[in-house]
mmCIF file of the C-alpha atoms, coordinates in Angstrom:
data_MODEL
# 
_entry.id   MODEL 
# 
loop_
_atom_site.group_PDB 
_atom_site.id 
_atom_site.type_symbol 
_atom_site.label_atom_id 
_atom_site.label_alt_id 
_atom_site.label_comp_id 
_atom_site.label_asym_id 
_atom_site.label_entity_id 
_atom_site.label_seq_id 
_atom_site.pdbx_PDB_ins_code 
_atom_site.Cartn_x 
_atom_site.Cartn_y 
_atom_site.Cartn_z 
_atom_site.occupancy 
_atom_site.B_iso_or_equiv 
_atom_site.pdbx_formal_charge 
_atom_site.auth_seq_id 
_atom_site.auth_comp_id 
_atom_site.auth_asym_id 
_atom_site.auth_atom_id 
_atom_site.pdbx_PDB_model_num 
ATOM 1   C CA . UNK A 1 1   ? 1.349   9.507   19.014 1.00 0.00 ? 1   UNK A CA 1 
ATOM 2   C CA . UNK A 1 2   ? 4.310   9.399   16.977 1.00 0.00 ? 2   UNK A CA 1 
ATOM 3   C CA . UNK A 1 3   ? 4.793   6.181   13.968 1.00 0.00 ? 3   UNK A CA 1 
ATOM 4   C CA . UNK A 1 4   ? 7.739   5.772   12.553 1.00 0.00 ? 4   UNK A CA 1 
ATOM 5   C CA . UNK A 1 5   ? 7.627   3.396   9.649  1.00 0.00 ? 5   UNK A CA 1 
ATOM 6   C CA . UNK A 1 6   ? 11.675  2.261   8.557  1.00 0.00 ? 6   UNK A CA 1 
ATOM 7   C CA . UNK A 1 7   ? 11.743  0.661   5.581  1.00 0.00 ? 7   UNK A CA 1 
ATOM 8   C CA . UNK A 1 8   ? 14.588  -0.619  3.423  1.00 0.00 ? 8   UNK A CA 1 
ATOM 9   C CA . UNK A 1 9   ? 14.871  0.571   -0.539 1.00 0.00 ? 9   UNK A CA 1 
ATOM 10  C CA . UNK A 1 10  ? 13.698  3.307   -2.319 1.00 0.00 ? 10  UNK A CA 1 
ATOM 11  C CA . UNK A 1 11  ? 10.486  3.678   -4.131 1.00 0.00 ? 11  UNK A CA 1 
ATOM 12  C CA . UNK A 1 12  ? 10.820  4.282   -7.796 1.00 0.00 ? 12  UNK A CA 1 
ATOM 13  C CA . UNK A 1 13  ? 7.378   3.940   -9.517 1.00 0.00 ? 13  UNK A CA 1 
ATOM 14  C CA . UNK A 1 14  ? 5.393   7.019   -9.490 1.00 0.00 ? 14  UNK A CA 1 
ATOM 15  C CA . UNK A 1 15  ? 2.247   5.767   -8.892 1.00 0.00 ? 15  UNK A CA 1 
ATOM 16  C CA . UNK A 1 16  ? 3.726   3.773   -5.097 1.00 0.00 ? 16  UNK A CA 1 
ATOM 17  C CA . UNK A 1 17  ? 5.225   7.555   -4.246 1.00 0.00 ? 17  UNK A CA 1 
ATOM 18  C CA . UNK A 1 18  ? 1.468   9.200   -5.171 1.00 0.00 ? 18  UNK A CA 1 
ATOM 19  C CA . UNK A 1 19  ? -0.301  7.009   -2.510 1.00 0.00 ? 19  UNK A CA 1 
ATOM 20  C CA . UNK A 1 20  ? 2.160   6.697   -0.144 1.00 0.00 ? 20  UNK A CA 1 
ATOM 21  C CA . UNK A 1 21  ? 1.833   10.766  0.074  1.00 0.00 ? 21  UNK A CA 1 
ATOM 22  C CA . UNK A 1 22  ? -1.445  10.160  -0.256 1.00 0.00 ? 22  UNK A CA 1 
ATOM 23  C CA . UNK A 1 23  ? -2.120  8.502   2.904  1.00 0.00 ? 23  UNK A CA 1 
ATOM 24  C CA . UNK A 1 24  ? 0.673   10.785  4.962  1.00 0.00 ? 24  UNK A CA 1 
ATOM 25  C CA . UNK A 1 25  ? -1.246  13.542  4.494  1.00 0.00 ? 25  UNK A CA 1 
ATOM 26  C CA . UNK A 1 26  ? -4.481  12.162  5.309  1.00 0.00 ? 26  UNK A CA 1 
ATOM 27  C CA . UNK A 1 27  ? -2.813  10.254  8.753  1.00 0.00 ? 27  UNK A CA 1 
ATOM 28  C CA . UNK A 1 28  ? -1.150  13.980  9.399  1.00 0.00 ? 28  UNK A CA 1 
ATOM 29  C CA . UNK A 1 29  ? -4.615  14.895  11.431 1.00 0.00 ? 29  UNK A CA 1 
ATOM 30  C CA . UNK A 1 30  ? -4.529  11.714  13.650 1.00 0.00 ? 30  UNK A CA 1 
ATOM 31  C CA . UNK A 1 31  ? -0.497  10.933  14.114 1.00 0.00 ? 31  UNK A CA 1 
ATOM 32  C CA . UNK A 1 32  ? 2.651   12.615  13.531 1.00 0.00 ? 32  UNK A CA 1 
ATOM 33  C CA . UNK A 1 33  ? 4.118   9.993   10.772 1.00 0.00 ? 33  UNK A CA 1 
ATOM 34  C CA . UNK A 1 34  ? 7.482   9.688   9.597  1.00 0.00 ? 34  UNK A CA 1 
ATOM 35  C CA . UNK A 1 35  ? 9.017   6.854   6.993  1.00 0.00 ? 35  UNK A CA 1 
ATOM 36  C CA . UNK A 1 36  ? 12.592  6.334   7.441  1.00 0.00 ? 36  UNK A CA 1 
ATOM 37  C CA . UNK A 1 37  ? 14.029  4.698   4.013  1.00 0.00 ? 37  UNK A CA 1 
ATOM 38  C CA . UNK A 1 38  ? 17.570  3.059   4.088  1.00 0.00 ? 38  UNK A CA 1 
ATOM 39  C CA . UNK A 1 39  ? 19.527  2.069   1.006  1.00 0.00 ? 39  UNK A CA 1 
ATOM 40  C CA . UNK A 1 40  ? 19.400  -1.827  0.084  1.00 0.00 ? 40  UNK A CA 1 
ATOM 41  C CA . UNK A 1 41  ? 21.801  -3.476  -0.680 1.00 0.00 ? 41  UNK A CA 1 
ATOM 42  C CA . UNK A 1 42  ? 22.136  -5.324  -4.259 1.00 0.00 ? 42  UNK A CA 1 
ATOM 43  C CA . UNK A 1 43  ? 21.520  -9.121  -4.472 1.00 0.00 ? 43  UNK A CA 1 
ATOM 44  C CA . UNK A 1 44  ? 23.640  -10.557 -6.943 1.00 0.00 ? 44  UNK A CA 1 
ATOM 45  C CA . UNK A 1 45  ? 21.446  -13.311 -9.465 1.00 0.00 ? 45  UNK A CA 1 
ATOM 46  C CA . UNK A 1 46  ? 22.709  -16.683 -8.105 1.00 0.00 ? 46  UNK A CA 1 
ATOM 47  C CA . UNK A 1 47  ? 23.587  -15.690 -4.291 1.00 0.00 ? 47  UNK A CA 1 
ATOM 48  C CA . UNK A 1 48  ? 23.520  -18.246 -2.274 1.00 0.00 ? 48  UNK A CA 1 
ATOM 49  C CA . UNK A 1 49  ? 22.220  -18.375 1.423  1.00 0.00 ? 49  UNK A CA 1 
ATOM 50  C CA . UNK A 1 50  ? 25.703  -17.081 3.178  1.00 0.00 ? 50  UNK A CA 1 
ATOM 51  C CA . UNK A 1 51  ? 25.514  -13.942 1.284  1.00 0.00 ? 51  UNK A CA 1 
ATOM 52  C CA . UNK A 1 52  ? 21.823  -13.675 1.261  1.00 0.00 ? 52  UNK A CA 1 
ATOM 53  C CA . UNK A 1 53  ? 22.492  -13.742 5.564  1.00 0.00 ? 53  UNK A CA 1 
ATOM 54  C CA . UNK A 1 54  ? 25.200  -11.357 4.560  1.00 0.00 ? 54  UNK A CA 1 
ATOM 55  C CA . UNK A 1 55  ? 22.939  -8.727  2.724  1.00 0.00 ? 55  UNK A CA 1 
ATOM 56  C CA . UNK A 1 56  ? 20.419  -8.954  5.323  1.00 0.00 ? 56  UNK A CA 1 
ATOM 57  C CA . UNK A 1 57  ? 22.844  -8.961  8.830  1.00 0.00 ? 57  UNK A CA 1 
ATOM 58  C CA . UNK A 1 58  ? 24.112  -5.344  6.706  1.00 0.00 ? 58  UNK A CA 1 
ATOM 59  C CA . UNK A 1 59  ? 20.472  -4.358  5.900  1.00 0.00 ? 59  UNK A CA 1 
ATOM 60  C CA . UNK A 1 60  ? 19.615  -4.778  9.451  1.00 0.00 ? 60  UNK A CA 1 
ATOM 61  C CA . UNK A 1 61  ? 22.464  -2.890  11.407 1.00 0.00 ? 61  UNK A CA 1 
ATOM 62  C CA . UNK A 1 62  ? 21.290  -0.056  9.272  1.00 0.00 ? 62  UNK A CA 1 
ATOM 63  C CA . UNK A 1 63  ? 17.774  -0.664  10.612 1.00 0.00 ? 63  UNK A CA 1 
ATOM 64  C CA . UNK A 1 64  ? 18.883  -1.391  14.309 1.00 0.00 ? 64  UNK A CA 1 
ATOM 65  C CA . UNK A 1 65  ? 20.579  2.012   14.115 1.00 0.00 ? 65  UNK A CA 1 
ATOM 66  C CA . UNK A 1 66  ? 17.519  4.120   13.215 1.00 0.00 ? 66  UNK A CA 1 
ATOM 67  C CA . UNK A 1 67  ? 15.347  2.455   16.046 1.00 0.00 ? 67  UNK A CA 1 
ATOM 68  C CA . UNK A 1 68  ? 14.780  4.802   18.735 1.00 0.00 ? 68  UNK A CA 1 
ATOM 69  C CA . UNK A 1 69  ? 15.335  2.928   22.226 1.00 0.00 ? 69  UNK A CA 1 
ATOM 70  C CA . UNK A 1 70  ? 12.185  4.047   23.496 1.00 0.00 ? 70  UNK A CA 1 
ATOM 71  C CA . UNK A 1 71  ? 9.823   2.882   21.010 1.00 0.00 ? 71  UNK A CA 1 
ATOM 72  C CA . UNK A 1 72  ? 7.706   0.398   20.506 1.00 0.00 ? 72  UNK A CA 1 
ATOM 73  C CA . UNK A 1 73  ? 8.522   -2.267  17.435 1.00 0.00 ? 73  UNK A CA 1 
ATOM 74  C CA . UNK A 1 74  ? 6.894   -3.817  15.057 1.00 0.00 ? 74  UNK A CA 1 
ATOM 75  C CA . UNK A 1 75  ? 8.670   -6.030  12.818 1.00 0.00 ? 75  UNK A CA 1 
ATOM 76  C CA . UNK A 1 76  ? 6.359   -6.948  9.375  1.00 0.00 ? 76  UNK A CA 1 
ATOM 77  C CA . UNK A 1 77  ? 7.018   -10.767 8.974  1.00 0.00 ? 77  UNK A CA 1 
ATOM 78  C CA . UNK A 1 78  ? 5.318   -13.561 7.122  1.00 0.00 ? 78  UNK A CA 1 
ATOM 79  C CA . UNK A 1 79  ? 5.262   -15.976 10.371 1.00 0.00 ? 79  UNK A CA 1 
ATOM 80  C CA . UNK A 1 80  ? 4.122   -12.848 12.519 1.00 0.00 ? 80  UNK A CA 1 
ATOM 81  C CA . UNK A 1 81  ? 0.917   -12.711 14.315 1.00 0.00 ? 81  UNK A CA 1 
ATOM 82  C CA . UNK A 1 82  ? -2.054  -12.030 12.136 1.00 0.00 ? 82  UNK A CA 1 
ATOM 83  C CA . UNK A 1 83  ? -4.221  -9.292  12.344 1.00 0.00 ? 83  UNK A CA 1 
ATOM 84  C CA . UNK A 1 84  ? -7.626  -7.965  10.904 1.00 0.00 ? 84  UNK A CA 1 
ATOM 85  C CA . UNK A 1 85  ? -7.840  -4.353  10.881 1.00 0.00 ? 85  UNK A CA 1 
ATOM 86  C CA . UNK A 1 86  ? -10.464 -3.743  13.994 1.00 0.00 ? 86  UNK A CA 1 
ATOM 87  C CA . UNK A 1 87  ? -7.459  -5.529  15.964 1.00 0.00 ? 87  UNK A CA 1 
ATOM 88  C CA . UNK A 1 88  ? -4.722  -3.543  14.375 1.00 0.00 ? 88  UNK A CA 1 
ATOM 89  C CA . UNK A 1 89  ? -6.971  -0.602  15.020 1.00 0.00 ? 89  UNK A CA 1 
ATOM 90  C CA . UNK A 1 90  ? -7.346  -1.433  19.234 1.00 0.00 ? 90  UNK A CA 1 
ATOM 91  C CA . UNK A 1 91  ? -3.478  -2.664  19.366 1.00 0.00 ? 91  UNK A CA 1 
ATOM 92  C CA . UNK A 1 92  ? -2.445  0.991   17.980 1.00 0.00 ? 92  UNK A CA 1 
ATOM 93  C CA . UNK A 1 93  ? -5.226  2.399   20.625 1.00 0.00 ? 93  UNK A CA 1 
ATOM 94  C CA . UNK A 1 94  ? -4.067  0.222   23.300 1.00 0.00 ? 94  UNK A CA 1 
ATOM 95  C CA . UNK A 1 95  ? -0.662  1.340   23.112 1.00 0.00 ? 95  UNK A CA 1 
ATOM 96  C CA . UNK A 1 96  ? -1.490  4.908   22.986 1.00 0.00 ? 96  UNK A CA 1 
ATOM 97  C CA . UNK A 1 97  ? -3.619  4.306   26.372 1.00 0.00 ? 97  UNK A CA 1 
ATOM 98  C CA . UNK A 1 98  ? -0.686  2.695   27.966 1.00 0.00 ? 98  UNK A CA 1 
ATOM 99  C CA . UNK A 1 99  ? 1.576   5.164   27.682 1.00 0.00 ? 99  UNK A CA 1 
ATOM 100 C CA . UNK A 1 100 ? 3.260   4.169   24.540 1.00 0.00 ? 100 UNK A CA 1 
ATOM 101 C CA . UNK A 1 101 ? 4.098   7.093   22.402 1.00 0.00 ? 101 UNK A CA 1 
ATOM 102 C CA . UNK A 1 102 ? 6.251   6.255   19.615 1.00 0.00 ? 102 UNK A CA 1 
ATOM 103 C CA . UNK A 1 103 ? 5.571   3.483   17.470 1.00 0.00 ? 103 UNK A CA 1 
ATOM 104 C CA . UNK A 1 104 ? 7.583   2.116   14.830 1.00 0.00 ? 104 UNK A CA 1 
ATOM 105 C CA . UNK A 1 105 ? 7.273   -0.427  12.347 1.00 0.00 ? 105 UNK A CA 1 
ATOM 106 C CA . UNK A 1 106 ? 9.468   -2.202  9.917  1.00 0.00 ? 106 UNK A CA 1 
ATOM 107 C CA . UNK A 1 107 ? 9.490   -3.126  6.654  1.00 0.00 ? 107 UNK A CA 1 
ATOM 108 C CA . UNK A 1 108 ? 12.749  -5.303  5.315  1.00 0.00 ? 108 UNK A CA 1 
ATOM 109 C CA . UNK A 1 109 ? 14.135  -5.764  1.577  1.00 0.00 ? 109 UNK A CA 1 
ATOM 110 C CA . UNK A 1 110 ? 13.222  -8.009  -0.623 1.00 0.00 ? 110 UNK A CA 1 
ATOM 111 C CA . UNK A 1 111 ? 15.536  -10.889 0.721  1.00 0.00 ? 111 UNK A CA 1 
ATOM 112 C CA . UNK A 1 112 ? 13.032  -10.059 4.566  1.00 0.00 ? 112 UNK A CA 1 
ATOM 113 C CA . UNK A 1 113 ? 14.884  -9.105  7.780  1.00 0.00 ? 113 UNK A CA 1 
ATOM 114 C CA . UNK A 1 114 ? 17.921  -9.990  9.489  1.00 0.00 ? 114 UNK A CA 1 
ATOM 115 C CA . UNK A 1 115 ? 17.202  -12.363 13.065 1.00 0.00 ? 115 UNK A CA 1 
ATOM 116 C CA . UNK A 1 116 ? 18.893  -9.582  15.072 1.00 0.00 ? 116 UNK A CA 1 
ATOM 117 C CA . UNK A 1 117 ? 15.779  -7.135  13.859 1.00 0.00 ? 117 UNK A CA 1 
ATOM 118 C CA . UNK A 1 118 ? 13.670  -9.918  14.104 1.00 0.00 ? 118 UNK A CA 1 
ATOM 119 C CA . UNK A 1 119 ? 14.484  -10.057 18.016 1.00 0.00 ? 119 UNK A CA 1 
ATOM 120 C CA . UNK A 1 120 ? 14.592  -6.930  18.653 1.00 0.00 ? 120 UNK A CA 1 
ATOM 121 C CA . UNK A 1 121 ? 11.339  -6.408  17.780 1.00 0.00 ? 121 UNK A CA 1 
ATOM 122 C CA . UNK A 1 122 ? 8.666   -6.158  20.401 1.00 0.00 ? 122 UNK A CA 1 
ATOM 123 C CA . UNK A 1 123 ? 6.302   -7.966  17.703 1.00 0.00 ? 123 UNK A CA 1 
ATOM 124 C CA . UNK A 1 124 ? 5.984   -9.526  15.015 1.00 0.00 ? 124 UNK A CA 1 
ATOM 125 C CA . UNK A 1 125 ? 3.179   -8.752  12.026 1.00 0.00 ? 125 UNK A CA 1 
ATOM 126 C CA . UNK A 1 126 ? 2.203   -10.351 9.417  1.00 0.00 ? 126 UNK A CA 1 
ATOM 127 C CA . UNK A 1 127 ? -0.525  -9.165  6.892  1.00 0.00 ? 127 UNK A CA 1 
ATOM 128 C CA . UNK A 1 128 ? -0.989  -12.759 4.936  1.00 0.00 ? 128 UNK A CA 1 
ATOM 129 C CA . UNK A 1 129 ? 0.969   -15.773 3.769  1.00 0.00 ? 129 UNK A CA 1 
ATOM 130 C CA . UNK A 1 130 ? 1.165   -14.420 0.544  1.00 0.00 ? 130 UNK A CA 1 
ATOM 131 C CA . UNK A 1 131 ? 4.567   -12.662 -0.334 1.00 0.00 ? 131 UNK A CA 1 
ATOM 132 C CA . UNK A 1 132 ? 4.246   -8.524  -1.054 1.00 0.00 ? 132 UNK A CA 1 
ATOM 133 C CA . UNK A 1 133 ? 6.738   -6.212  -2.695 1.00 0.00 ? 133 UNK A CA 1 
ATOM 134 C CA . UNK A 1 134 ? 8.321   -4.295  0.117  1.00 0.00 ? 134 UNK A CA 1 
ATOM 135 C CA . UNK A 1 135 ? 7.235   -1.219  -2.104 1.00 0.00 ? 135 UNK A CA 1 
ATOM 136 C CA . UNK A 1 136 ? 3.902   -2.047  -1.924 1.00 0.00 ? 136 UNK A CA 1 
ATOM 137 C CA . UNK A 1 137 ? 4.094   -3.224  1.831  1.00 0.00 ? 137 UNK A CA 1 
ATOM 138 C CA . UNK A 1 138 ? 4.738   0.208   2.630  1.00 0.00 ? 138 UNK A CA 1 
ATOM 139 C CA . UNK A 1 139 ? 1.490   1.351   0.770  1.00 0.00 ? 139 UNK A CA 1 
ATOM 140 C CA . UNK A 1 140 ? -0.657  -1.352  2.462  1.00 0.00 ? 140 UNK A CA 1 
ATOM 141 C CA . UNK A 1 141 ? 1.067   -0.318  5.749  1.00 0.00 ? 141 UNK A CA 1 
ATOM 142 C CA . UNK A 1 142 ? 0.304   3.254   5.648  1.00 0.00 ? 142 UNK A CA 1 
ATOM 143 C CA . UNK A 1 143 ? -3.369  2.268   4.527  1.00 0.00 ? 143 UNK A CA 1 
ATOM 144 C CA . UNK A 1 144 ? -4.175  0.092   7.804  1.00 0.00 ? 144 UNK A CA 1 
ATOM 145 C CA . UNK A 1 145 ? -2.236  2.625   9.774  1.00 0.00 ? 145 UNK A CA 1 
ATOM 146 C CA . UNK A 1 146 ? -5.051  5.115   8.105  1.00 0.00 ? 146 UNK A CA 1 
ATOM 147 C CA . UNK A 1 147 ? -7.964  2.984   8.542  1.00 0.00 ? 147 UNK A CA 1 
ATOM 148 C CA . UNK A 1 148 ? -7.075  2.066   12.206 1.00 0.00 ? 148 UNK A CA 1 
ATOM 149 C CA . UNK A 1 149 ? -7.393  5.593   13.404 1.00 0.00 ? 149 UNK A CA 1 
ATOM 150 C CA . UNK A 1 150 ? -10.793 6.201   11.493 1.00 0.00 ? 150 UNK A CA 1 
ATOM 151 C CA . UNK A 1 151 ? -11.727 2.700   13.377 1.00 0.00 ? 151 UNK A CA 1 
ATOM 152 C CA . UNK A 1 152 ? -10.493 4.635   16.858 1.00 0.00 ? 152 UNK A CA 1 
ATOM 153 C CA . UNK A 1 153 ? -12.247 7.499   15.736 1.00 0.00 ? 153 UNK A CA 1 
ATOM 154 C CA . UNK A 1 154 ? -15.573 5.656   15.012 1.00 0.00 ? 154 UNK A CA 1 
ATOM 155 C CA . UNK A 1 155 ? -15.615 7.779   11.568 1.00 0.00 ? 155 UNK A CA 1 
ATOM 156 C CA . UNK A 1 156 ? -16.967 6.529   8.488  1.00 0.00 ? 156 UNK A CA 1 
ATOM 157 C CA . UNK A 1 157 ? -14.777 4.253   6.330  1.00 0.00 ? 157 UNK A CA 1 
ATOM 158 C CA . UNK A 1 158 ? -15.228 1.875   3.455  1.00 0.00 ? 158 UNK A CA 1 
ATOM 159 C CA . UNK A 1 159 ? -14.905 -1.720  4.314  1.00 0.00 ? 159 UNK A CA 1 
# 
């Protein structure tokens, strides 16, 4: 199976770029896993919701460009569907089994995703209420991407 992960921003802090190589390498035995990172655009203090819209509609034509028509989409959302990581773990099985072979998921800027990604997406995810950096998101991502294919694997794994 192939995961593509297309995220918007680049990661600056060291310490984000450590673990997110961290858990490529260890997902290289299970997946072939590539993260796709587009350039954000700047949010001026004060913007209002037009231009917010704005930043985001731009954000996400860069995003709908670098979606590959035959894969399977996952959108990370606050109002997505919730998921604990033994479900996350059979969905990523399940589509394997069914014939899906390339699935992507996406992670927005820090203003979220534009409704056009929103609808394209096959599904929507949400990991909790609570509001992440999109740096971190893509750490957390990678992690339950990880721990998913130990679950499928029935291998050993801290809980």
């Amino acid at each position: 199976m192939k995961i593509t992960i297309i995220c918007v921003g680049k990661i600056k802090e060291k310490f984000y770029t450590a673990a997110i190589a961290e858990y490529l390498k260890r997902l290289s035995r299970y997946c072939k896993t590539e993260i796709i990172e587009l350039p954000d655009e700047k949010t001026p203090d004060g913007a209002g919701e037009a231009l917010e819209l704005q930043i985001k509609e731009k954000e996400g034509e860069r995003i709908l460009k670098s979606i590959k028509d035959t894969s399977y989409v996952t959108a990370l959302a606050i109002e997505g569907k919730k998921l604990n990581s033994e479900q996350l773990a059979s969905f990523i099985e399940e589509k394997g089994i069914s014939g899906e072979s390339h699935l992507t998921f996406i992670i927005g800027g820090s203003l979220g995703l534009a409704p056009a990604v929103l609808k394209r997406a096959d599904m929507l995810l949400s990991f909790s209420d609570l509001t992440f950096p999109h740096q971190l998101m893509r750490v957390l991502l990678l992690e339950q991407i990880y721990r998913s294919y130990r679950i499928i694997h029935h291998e050993p794994y801290h809980k």
